[in-house]
TORSE-451956 format. One line per 3 residues: for each residue x, y, z of N, C-alpha, C. Coordinates in nm, 3 decimals, always signed. Layout:
BEGIN
X:Y:Z:X:Y:Z:X:Y:Z | ...
//
This chain:
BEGIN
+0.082:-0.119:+0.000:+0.000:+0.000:+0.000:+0.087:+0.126:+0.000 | +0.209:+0.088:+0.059:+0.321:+0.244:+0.095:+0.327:+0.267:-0.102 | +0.393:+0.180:-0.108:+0.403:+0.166:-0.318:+0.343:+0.242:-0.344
+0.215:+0.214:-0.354:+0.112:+0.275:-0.388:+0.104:+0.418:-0.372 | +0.115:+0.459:-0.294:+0.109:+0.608:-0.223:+0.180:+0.701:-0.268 | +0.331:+0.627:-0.276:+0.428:+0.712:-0.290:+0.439:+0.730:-0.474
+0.354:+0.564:-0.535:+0.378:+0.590:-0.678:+0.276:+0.698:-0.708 | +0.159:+0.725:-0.678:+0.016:+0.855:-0.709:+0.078:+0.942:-0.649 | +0.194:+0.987:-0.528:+0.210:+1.100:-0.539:+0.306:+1.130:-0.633
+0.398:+1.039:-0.664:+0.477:+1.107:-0.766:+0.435:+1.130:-0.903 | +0.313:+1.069:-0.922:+0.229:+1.098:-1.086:+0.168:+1.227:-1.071 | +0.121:+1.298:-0.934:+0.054:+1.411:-0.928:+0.174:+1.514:-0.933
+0.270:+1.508:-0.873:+0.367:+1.558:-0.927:+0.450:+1.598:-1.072 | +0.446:+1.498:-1.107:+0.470:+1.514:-1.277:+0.350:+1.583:-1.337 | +0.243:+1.514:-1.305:+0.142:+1.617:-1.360:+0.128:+1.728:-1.341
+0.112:+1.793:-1.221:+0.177:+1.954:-1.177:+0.248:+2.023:-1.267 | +0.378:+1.892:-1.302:+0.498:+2.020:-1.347:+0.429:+2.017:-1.502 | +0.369:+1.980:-1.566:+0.331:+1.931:-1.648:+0.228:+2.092:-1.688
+0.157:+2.172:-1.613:+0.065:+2.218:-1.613:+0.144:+2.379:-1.668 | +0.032:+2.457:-1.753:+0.069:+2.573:-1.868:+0.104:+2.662:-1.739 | +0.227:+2.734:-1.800:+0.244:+2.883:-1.722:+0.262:+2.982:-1.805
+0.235:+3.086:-1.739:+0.202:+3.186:-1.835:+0.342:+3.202:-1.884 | +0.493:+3.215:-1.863:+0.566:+3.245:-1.942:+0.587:+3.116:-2.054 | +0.552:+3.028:-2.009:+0.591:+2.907:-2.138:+0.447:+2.973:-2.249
+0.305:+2.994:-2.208:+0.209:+3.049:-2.293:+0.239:+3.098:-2.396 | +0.357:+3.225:-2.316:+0.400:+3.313:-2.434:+0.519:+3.275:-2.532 | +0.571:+3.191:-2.460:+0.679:+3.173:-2.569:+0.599:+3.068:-2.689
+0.520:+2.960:-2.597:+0.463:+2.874:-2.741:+0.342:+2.974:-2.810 | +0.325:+3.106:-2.793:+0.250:+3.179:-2.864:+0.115:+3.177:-2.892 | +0.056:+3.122:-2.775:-0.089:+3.064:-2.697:-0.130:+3.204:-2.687
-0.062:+3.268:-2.565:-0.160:+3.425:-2.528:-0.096:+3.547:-2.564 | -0.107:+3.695:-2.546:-0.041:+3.781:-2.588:-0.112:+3.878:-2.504 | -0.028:+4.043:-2.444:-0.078:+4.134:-2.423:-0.161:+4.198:-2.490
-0.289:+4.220:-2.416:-0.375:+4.297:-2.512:-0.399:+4.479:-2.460 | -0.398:+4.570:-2.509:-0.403:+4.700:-2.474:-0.443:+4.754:-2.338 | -0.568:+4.638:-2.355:-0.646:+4.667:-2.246:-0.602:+4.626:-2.104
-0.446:+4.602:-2.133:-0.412:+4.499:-1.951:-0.425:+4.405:-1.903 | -0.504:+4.381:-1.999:-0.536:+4.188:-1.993:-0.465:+4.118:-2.068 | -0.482:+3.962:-2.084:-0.400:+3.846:-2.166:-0.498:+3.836:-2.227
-0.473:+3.831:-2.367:-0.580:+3.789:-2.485:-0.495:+3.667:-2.542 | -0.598:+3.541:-2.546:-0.577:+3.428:-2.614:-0.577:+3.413:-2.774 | -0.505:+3.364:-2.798:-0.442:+3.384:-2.923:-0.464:+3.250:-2.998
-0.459:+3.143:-2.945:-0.442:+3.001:-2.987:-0.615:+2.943:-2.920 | -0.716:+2.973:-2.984:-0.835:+2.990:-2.921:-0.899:+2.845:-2.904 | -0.823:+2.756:-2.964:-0.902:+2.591:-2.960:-0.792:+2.528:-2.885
-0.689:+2.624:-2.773:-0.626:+2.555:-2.635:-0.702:+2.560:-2.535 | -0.748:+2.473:-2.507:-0.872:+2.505:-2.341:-0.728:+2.538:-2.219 | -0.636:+2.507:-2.198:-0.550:+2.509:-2.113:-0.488:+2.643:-2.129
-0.499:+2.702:-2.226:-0.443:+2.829:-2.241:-0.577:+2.919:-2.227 | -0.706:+2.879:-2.237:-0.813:+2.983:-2.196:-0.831:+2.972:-2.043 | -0.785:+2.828:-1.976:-0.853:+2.846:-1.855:-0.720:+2.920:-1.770
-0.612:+2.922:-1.864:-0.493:+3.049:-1.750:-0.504:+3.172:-1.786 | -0.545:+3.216:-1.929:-0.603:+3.349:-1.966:-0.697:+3.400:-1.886 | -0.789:+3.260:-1.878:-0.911:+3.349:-1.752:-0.893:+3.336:-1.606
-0.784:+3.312:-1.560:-0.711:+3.277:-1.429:-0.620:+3.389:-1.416 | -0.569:+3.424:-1.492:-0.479:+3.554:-1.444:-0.572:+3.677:-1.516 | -0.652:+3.667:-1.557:-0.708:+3.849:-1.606:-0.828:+3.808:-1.496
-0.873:+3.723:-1.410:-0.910:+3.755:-1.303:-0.824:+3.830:-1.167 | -0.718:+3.753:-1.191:-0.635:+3.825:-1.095:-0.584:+3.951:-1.098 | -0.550:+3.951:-1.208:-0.512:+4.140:-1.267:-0.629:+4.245:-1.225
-0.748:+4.188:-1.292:-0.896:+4.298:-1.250:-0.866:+4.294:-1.116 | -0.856:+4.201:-1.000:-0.826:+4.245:-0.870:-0.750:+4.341:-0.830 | -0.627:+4.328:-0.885:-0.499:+4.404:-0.881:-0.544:+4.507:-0.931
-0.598:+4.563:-1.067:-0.593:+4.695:-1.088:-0.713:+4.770:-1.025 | -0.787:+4.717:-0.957:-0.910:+4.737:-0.877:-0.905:+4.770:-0.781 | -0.731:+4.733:-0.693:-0.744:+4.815:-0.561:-0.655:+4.902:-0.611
-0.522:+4.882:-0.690:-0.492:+5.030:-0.707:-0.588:+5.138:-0.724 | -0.656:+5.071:-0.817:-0.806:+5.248:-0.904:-0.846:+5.274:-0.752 | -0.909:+5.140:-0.647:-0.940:+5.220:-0.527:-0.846:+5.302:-0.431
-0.706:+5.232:-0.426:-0.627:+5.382:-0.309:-0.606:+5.473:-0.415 | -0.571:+5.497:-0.542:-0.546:+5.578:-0.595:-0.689:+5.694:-0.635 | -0.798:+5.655:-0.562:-0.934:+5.720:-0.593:-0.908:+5.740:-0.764
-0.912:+5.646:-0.864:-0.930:+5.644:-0.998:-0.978:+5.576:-1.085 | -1.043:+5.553:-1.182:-1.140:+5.483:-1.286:-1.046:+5.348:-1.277 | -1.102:+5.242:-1.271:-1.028:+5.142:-1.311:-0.992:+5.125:-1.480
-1.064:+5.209:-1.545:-1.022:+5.215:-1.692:-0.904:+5.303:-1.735 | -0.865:+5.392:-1.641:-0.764:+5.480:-1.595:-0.608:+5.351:-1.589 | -0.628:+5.245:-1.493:-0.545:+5.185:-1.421:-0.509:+5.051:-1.578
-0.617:+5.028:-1.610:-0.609:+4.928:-1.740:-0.573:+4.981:-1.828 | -0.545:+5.081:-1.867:-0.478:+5.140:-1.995:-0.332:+5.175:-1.925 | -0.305:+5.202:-1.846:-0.141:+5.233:-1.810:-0.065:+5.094:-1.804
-0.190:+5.002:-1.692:-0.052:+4.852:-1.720:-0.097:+4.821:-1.847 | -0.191:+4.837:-1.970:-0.200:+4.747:-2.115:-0.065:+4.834:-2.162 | -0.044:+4.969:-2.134:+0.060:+4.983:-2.186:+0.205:+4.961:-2.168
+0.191:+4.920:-2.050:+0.343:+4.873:-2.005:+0.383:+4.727:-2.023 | +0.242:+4.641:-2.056:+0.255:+4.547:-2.075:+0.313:+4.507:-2.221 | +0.249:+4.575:-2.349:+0.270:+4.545:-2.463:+0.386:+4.592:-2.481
+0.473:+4.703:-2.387:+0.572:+4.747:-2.453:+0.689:+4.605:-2.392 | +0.646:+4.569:-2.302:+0.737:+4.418:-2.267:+0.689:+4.338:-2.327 | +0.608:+4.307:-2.373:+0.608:+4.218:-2.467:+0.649:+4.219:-2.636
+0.679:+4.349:-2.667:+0.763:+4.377:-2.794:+0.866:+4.368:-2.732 | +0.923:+4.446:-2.661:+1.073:+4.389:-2.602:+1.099:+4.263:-2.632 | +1.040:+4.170:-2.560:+1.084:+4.010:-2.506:+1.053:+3.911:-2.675
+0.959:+4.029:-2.728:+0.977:+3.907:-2.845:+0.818:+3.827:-2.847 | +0.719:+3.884:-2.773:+0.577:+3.776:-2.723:+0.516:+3.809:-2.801 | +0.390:+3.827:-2.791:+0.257:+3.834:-2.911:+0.231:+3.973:-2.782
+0.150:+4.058:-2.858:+0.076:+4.185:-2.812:-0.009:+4.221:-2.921 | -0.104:+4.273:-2.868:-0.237:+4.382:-2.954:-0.147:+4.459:-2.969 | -0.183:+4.532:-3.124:-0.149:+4.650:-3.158:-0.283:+4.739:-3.174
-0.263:+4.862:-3.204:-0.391:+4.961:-3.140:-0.493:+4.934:-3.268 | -0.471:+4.866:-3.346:-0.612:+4.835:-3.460:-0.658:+4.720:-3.442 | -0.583:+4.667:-3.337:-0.674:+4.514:-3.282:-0.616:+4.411:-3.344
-0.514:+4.368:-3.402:-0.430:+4.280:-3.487:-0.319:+4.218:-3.372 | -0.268:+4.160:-3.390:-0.184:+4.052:-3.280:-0.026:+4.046:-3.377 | +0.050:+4.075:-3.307:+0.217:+4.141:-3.388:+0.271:+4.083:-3.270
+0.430:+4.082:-3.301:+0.515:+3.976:-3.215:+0.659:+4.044:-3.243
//
């Protein structure tokens, strides 16, 4: 039974490491910065790349949601400053980003 135990935890393990992160996303060219501060999916028939797209632009709306609140400012205020800091690292690094006519450039 120990066998056992120790062999399922080490398969949940491999499987773990196994699981999408957002910097591997970008390099296999799954998601990309989109203007708006969010990750826009790019590779749209990856379910594994939509369910971390919609896993971190949940987390971001949090994030830019309490800045807009101590900073008393629009959260549409706060989403256009990180979309822009975002796409400009992501032309840097070489990733996929929106460009301002809505087209996806790398």
């Amino acid at each position: 039974m120990h066998k056992l135990t120790v062999l399922l935890a080490a398969l949940l393990v491999s499987f773990s490491s196994w699981a999408l992160d957002l910097d591997s996303a970008k390099q296999m060219g799954l998601v990309g910065e989109q203007t708006n501060g969010y990750l826009g999916l790019i590779a749209s028939s990856h379910n594994e790349a939509a369910a971390l797209v919609s896993d971190i632009n949940q987390q971001r709306k949090q994030r830019y949601q309490d800045i807009a609140s101590r900073q008393n400012t629009p959260l549409a205020n706060i989403e256009k400053l990180a979309g822009d800091k975002l796409v400009q690292k992501a032309a840097a690094e070489g990733h996929y980003y929106q460009t301002a006519s809505g087209s996806w450039a790398r």
